[in-house]
N, C-alpha and C positions, 0 to 999 in steps of 0.2 A: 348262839343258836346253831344247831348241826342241823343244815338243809340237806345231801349229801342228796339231791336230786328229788325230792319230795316233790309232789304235786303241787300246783298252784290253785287247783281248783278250790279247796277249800275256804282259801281268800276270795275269791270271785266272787263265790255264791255268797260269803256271808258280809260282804258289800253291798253285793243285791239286794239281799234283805233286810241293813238297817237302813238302805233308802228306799224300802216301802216295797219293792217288788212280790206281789203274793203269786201270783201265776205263773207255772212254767211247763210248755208243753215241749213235750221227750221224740223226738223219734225213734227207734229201736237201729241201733247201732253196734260197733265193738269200738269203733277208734275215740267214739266219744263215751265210751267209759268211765273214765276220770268224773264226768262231769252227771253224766245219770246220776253215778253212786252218791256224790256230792251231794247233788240237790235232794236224792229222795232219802238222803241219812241226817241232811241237818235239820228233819224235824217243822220247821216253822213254812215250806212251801206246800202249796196244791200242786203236787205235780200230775198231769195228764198225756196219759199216750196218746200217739195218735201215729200209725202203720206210715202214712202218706205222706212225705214232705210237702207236697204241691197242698194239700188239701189241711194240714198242720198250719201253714203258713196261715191262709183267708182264717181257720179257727179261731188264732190269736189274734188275727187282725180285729174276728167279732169280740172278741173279748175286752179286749182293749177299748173296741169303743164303748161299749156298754159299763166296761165297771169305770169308765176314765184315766185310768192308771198305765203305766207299759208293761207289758207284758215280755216275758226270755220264751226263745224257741231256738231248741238245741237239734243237732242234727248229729252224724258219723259225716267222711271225708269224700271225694269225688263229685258222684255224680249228684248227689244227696242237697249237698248246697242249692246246685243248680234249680233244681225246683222248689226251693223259695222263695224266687227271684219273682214269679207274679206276684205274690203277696206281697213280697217288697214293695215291688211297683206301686201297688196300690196306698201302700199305709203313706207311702212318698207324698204320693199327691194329696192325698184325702189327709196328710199332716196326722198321722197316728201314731204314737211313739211304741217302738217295737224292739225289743235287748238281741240283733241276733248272733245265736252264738255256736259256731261250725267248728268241728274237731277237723283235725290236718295231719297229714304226716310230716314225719322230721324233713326241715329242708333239704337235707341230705339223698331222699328219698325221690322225688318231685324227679320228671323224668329221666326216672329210671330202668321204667319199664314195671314197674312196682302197681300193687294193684289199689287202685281207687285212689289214684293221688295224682291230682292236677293242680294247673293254676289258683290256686284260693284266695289270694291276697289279694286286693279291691275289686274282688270278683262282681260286687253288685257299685261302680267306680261310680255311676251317674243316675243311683238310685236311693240313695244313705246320705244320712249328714255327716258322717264321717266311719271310717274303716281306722281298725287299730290290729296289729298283731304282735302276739304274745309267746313262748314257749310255755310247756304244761310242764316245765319242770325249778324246780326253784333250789340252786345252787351256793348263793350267798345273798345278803343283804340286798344288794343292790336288784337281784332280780324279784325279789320280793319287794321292794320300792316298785319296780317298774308295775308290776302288775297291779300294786293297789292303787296306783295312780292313774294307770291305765282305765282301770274297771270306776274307780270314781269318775274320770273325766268321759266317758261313754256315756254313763249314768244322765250326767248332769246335759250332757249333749242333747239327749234324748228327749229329755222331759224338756228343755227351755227353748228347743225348736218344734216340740211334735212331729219329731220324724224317726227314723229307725236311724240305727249303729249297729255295725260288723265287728263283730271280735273275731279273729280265725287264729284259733290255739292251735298248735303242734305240738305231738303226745308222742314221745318215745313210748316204746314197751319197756316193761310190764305196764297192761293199761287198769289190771282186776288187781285191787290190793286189797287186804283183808281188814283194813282200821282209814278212816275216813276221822282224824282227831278232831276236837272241836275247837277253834279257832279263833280269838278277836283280831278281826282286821279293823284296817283305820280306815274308816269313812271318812271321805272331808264333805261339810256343810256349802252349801253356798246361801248366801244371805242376797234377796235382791229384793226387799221389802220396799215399798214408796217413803216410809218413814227415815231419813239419814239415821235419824238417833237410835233408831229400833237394833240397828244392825249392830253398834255399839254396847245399846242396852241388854244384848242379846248374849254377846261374847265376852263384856267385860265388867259384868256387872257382879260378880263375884273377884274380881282380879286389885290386887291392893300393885302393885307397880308392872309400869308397860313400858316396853324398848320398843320403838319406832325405826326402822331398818330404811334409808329410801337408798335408792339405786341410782343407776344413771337417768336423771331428767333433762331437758329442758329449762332454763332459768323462768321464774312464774312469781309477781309479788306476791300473790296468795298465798302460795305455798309457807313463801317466805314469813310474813303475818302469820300463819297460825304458827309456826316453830317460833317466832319469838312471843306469843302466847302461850304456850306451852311452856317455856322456859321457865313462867311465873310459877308451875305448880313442882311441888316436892316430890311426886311421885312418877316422874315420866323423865324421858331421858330421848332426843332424836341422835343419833347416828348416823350420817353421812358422807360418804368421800367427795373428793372434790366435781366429779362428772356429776352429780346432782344437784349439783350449780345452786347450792343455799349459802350466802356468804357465810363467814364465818360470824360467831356472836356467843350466847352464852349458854348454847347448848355445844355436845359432843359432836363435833364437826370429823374428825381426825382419828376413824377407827382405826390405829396405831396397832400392829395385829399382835406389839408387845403388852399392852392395856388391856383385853379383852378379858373381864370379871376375872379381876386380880383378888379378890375375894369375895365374899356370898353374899355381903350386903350391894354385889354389882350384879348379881342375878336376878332377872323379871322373873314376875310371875305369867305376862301373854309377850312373845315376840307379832308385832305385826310390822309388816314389809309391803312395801311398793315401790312401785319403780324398773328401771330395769336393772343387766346386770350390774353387780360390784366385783367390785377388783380383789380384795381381801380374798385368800385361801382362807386363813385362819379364822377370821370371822366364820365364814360359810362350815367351817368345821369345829366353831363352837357354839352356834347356835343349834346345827344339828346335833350335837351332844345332850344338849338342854331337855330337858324332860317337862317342857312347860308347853302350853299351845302356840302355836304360830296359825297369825291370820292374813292371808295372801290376798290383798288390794288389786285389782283388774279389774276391767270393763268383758272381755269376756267366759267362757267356762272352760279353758283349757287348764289342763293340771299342769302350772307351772311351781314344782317344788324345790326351788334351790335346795334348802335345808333338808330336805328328804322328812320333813314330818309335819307337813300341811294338815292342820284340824281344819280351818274353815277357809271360804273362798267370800271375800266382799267384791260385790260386780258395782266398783264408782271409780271416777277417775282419781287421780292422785291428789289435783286439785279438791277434785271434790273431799276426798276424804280427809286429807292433809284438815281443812276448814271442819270440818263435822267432828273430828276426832280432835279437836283441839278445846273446841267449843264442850264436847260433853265433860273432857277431862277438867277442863275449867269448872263447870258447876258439879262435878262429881271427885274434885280432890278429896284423895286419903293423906293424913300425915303419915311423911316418911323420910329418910335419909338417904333416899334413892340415889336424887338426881345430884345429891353433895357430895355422894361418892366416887360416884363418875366427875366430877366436876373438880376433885381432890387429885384423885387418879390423871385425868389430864394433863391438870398442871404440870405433875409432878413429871410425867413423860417427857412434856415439852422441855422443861427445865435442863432433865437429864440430859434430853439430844442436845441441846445449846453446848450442853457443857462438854459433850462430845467433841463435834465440830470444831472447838473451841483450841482439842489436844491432837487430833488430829492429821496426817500429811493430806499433801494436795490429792486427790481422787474422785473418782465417781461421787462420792457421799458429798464433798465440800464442793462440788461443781453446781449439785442438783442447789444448795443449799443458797447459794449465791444465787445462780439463778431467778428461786421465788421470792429472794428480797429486792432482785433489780425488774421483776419481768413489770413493765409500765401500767397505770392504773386502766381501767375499759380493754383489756385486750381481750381477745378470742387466743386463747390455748389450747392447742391441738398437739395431744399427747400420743406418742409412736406407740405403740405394742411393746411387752416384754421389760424391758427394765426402765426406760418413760415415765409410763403408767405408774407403776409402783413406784419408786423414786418418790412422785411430786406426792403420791398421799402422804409420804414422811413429812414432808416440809408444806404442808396445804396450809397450815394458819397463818403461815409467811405471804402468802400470794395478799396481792391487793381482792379489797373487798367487793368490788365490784369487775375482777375477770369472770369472763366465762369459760369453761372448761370441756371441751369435745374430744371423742376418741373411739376406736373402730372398735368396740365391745361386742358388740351384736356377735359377730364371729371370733374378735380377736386377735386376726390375721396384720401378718408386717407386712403382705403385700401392698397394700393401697393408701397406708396413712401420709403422704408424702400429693395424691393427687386428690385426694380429699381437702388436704389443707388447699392445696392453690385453688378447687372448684371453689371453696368456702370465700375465699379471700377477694375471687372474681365478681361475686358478688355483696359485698362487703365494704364500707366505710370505714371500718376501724384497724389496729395494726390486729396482725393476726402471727403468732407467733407457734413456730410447729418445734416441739421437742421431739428428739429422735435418735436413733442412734446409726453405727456405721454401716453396716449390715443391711436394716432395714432403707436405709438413704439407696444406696448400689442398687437394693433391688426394685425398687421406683423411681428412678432416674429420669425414665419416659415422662415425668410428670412436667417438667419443664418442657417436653416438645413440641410447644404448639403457644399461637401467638396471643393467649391469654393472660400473658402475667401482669399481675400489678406490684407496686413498688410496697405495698402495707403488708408483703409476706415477706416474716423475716424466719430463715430454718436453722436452728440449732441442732449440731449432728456433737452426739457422745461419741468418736470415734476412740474405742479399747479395745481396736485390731479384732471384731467378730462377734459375735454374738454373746455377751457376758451373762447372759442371764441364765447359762448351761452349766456356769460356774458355782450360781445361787442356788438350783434346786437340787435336791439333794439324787436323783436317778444317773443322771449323764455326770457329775461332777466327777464320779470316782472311776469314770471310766478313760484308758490310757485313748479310747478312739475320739476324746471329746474334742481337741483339737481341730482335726481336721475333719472329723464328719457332723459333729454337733454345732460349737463357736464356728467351722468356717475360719477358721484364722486370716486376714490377711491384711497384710500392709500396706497399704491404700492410703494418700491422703484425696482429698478433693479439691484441689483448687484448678486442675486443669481442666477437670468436668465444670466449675465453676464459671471458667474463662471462656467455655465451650456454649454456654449456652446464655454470656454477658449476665452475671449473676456478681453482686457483690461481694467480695471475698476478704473474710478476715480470721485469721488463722490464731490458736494460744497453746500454750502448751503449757502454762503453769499458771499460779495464781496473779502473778503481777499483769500477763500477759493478757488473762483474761480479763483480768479489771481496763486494762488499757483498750482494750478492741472493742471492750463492749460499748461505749456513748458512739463509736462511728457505725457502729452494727446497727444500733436501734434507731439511729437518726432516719428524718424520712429520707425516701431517695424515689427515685423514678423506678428500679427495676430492685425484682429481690434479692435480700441480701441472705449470705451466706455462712454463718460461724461453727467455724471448724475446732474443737476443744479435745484436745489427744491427754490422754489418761493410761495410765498401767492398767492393764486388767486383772493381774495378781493381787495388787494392793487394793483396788479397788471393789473386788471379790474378796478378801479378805476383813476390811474396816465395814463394806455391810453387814458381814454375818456378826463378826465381834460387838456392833451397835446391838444387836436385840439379845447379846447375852449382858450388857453393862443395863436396858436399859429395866431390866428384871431383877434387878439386883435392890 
């Protein structure tokens, strides 16, 4: 698709109106242009002038409450917002959901000295149930995601709290264009029926196979139960990594992002997802490819679209739906060779990697691998940022079945995983064991500073001299500055910092080494212990990328 700066309005409006908006009062403008022409060419709105912002405002306010529905009121830029803002107030309190929608000038613009261009953005901050802002110009894809996502999640804001929402567009010139194209935008649904089943019977009651996505959770037997119910039907399939703590059993545990619909009989007909984030690139960039619905599980209406193509929004918890969506799938099996193919597909992954490992030298790959066959049964694993993370999904069906699996996703950041594990550990009965690497270890050092430690933290540092994971993606790798300004190179070991803060120290630097350090590493002890495992970064940056071309073969 050629955006080459096209308007976004025509997705707005035609948002608004497959969720029901028939109303929309105009105030006479230029900067909101774009948006006049929009609404009064697509045909399907009432639109109504009205001269007066201040007196526009209370109109729609009556409107709204008499037909019951929300009503859009559009305005130009400056001063023009500003008298809204009583009607705002009002529809606030009195709970009457109101679309408002204010034209802006380019942020570039914005005190300038430039005319009719002020502050716009949460202009009404402690009057709305939420403010969003947009640009009016639509340049690639992703800006066109934001905006449908945008105008859905307002929508849904609006109606499920009976209050108003601020859109504040910013419109380059040209604002008058001659063709105003007719558009299908993606409205997503939200289902929040009393009936569990309805919302099921709603979205997948034409759908012959469904891919189950969960993210990072919490461990839950519930959860756990309906996934090995599920498991019993031919036509459903769950996928998860290890942070959504579902042991492993006889569903797809280990989205392997070399596995991902290796052929057609592995593609659903509905993706539905819950949870939080996941780890997988590739996953997240081949479900967005999929041309099939995806149904996004939350408690509440914000547009959360990993996949960038959100059809509908289920408002249950994970628990809860995990159990309802397992139960319907159960009395509503279709035959199929869905879940034998994924199940074929696995195997055959797992199989490969073994044989891998197997041919292999000592590195990163055979480090991580050893690891999740010795990490002890009940442990709490807390996985560092960056190459951790990824790593342990390679080898997740190796962990025992009963660890649980924690990690800083929320953001992602390598700063704090290091004092997260000893807070987790501080309160905690079991061993808690932090994987990490050398990099991210240095810059959370402070985490041992203070007189909280217990002996059930044990830290394994991947130390391969800097941040390797600059070596694995494909942007910073081919660059001669990756060294020193991306990896950080540095030659470091830890055992003085070790000594420095009475921490166990046990150092390896090949495979015999590490087999031998590891039973005094894990044994209990009074204070935490420490394992230092040194690795080439070359070879070890090399045998990961060579694994996902053996294991496609």
């Amino acid at each position: 698709m050629d955006f080459t700066g096209q308007k976004s309005t025509p997705y707005t409006v035609d948002i608004l109106h497959q969720h029901g908006v028939e109303n929309v009062i105009i105030c006479p403008g230029s900067r909101n242009a774009p948006l006049t022409l929009a609404f009064a060419r697509h045909g399907k709105f009432n639109c109504i002038s009205i001269i007066d912002e201040r007196s526009a405002g209370y109109f729609a306010l009556g409107l709204a409450q008499s037909t019951k529905k929300p009503v859009a009121i559009v305005c130009t830029s400056g001063t023009a917002p500003l008298n809204f803002a009583p009607a705002i107030a009002e529809a606030f309190h009195q709970q009457i959901p109101l679309i408002v929608l204010t034209a802006d000038r380019p942020e570039s613009w914005i005190n300038q000295q430039d005319g009719q261009a002020i502050e716009q953005k949460s202009l009404y901050a402690n009057i709305i149930a939420k403010s969003f802002s947009l640009k009016g110009e639509l340049y690639n894809e992703d800006d066109l995601w934001l905006t449908q996502r945008t105008v859905n999640e307002a929508f849904h804001i609006a109606q499920s709290k009976s209050r108003p929402v601020h859109i504040n567009i910013s419109f380059a010139e040209p604002l008058y264009e001659d063709s105003y194209a007719t558009v299908k935008a993606n409205k997503v649904n939200v289902f929040k029926l009393p009936s569990f089943f309805s919302y099921w019977e709603t979205i997948l009651k034409d759908k012959k196979n469904t891919l189950v996505v969960v993210g990072q959770a919490e461990f839950n037997p519930t959860i756990v139960s309906a996934v090995n119910k599920m498991s019993k039907v031919s036509n459903a399939v769950v996928i998860s990594e290890n942070l959504a703590n579902i042991p492993v059993g006889y569903h797809i545990i280990n989205a392997t992002e070399a596995l991902i619909f290796q052929n057609e009989k592995m593609i659903p007909d509905v993706v539905v997802y819950m949870g939080g984030p996941i780890v997988s690139k590739q996953l997240k960039k081949h479900i967005a490819s999929l041309a099939v619905p995806v149904v996004r599980v939350q408690l509440n209406e914000e547009e959360v679209d990993t996949f960038q193509n959100n059809t509908a929004i289920v408002q249950q918890s994970v628990v809860d739906a995990m159990e309802t969506l397992s139960d319907y799938l159960i009395e509503n099996t279709k035959t199929s060779d869905f879940a034998e193919e994924w199940r074929t597909a696995s195997a055959k992954a797992f199989e490969k990697r073994n044989q891998y490992v197997a041919q292999i030298n000592y590195s990163d790959f055979t480090v991580y691998d050893f690891i999740a066959r010795h990490i002890p049964a009940k442990s709490n694993v807390h996985l560092g940022n960056s190459t951790p993370v990824r790593y342990s999904q390679i080898f997740n069906d190796l962990y025992k079945t009963d660890c649980c699996f924690y990690a800083n996703r929320g953001t992602s950041g390598i700063d704090g995983s290091t004092s997260t594990a000893v807070g987790f550990s501080y309160a905690s009965e079991s061993i808690n064991i932090l994987i990490t690497g050398d990099l991210s270890f240095q810059y959370d050092a402070n985490a041992f500073f203070n007189n909280h430690l217990n002996g059930n933290l044990k830290v394994i540092i991947i130390n391969n001299s800097g941040g390797n994971i600059f070596r694995l993606i494909d942007g910073p790798r081919g660059q001669k500055e990756r060294s020193e300004f991306f990896e950080t190179s540095l030659k470091h070991e830890f055992s003085n910092l070790a000594k420095h803060f009475n921490l166990n120290y046990f150092p390896a630097k090949d495979e015999k080494g590490l087999s031998t350090a590891w039973n005094d590493f894990i044994k209990k002890s009074e204070r935490p212990s420490v394992l230092e495992i040194f690795t080439n970064a070359e070879l070890s940056a090399n045998t990961f990328k060579e694994f996902y071309k053996k294991i496609q073969q």
